[in-house]
ZAMARGU-4260 file (C-alpha; in steps of 0.2 Angstrom, whole numbers, plus 5000, padded with zeros to 4 digits):
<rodrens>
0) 5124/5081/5066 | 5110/5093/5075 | 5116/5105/5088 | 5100/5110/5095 | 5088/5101/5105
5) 5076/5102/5094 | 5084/5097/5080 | 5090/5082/5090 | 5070/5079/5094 | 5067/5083/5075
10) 5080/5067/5071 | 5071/5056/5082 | 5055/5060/5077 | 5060/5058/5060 | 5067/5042/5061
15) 5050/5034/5070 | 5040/5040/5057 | 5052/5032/5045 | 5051/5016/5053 | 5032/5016/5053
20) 5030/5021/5035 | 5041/5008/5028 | 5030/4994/5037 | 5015/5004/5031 | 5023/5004/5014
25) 5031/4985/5017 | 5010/4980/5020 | 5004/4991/5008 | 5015/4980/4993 | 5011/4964/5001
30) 4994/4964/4998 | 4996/4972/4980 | 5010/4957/4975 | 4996/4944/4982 | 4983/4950/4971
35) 4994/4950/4955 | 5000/4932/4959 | 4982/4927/4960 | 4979/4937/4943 | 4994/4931/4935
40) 4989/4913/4939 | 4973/4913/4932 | 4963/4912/4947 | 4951/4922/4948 | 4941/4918/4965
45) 4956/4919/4974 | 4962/4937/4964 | 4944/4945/4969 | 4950/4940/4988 | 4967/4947/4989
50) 4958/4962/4980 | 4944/4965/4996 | 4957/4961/5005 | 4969/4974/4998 | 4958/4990/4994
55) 4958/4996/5011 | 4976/4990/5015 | 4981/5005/4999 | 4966/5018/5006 | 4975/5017/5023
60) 4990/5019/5013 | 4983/5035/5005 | 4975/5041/5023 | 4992/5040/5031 | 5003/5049/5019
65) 5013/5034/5012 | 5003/5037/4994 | 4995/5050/4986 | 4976/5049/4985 | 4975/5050/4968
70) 4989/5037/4966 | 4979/5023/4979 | 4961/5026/4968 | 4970/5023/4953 | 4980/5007/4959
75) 4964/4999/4966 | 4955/5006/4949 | 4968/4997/4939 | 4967/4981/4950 | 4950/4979/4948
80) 4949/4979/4931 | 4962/4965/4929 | 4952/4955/4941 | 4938/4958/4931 | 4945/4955/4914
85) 4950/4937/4923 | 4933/4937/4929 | 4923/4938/4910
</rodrens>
């Protein structure tokens, strides 16, 4: 338990950013598992949708703190491809 106001401010504080980075992170997944449903279906309209849709769901991701930079590039840069394999 904190002894110090501030580290009772510090608790608080800590568990709202929590909360909003596990919707964040919540959203962030959502719109990755709906592009690999498409991808895994076969369609490949519908995958290039969720995909516009996603990428700046995971760059937000990145801009916020939830994931790495690197790690958001290299999850849209991943998708594409697939969708694009589906694609050709």
């Amino acid at each position: 338990m904190p002894n110090t106001t501030s580290a009772k401010k510090a608790t608080r504080k800590i568990a709202r950013r929590t909360a909003i980075n596990k919707q964040r992170r919540s959203r962030y997944t959502t719109y990755i598992r709906a592009v690999e449903d498409a991808i895994s279906a076969g369609d490949g309209k519908k995958a290039r949708e969720a995909l516009s849709k996603a990428e700046p769901v995971i760059m937000r991701a990145a801009q916020t703190g939830v994931l790495h930079r690197n790690t958001a590039a290299r999850k849209v840069s991943r998708l594409n491809s697939r969708v694009r394999k589906l694609e050709a």
